[in-house]
Steps between C-alpha positions, in 0.01 A plus 500: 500500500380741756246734465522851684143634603483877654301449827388824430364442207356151578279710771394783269417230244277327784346805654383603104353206520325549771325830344424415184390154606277672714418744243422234239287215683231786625475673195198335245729542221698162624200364732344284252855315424478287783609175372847583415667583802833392379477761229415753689756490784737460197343792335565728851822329557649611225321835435649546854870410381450748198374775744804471774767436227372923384544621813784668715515253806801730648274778590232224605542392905351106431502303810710192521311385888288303530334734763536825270431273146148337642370897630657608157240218341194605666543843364556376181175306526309798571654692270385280226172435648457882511575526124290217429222705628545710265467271178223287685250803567560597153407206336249468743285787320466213272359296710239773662383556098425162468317390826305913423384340149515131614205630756319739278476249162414177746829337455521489872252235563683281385893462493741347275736219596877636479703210430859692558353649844268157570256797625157620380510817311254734306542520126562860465755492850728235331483686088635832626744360755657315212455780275653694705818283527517486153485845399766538792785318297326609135557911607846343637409651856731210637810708418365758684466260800855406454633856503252545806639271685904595430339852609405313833865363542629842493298671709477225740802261483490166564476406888411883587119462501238799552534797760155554472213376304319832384124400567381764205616332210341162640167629513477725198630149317174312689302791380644489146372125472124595529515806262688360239333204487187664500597715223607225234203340468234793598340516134402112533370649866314741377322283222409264758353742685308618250347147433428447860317826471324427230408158642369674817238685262422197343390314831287812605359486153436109491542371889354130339835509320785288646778793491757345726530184261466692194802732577729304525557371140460868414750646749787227358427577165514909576824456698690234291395730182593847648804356668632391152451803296674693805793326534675681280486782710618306812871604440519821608352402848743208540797708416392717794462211737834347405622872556361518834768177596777737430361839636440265834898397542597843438319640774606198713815482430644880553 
């Protein structure tokens, strides 16, 4: 029995997997899954196969060379890496909340031992990077990344690469990362200021008093407590930060 495999398709099906491989592994959403391997070249492998089986591969000039197929991989590469961008400084307005309250609540003296990363990392840093993953796939925002990325395949087909990488859209995206993530957890910010205020008139008020030790039980207690009857709230400023992902490929992508 002989099995008939389109050449063609064979190297759409391995420059796919070359994007969304790329794509993928520098995104946080599949960062922390880094003791299955297997599954997840299986996973891209065969998201890949889906992905080139919808597509017109007449109209699509995939190189068959190995001189032609290896340029046709690099831009593939940055292709991906340039929509992984994307994903990664959204999710990294997560990270910015959490290192802003991490330093302002006293979380940031001391660090909490990751064991998926095998890295230290502050307590508020690592809650709202996975709660940010997991209200990803609860608002089913993962469809939207699979549409996003079909999107990608038709406006740049496989092997093609980018023209030219429109510097705008990469720095309004940095920019995004600080002002959203600034903006989902600014009341707990603002009630911590408010205590360290309040603190400062109580050490001009009684300088015998040991302010810097007694804050800090405070400051947990104020930002653990405000944080949780917030949260409720939090949606509205994660549905704009998953937005901004999209809004990003767009303009990169015309």
């Amino acid at each position: 029995m002989r099995a008939n495999v389109d050449p063609t398709w064979l190297a759409a099906v391995f420059l796919l997997s070359l994007r969304i491989g790329a794509l993928l592994m520098m995104t946080p959403i599949f960062s922390h899954a880094k003791g299955i391997v297997t599954v997840r070249v299986l996973f891209i492998l065969g998201l890949s196969v889906m992905l080139a089986s919808g597509l017109d591969l007449k109209s699509i000039h995939t190189p068959l060379e190995v001189g032609p197929l290896i340029a046709a991989s690099c831009a593939e590469l940055v292709v991906g890496g340039t929509l992984a961008f994307g994903v990664f400084a959204s999710f990294g307005a997560f990270s910015v909340a959490g290192k802003i309250l991490d330093i302002q609540s006293g979380f940031g003296i001391a660090s909490v031992f990751d064991p998926v990363t095998g890295a230290d990392a502050p307590l508020f840093s690592s809650m709202l990077n996975l709660l940010g993953v997991v209200v990803f796939f609860g608002m089913n925002a993962h469809h939207a990344l699979m549409r996003g990325i079909m999107f990608s395949l038709h406006q740049i087909p496989p092997g093609t690469g980018l023209a030219a990488l429109p510097i705008q859209p990469v720095i309004r995206q940095f920019g995004l990362m600080f002002s959203l993530g600034t903006a989902t957890i600014a009341p707990v910010m603002i009630c911590l200021f408010l205590v360290e205020v309040g603190f400062a008139f109580i050490s001009r008020v009684l300088p015998q008093m040991n302010v810097f030790v007694i804050s800090f039980p405070v400051k947990i207690v104020v930002a653990l407590l405000v944080f949780a009857l917030t949260i409720s709230s939090l949606g509205e400023s994660m549905g704009r930060i998953y937005a901004s992902i999209f809004t990003y490929w767009e303009e990169v992508l015309r």
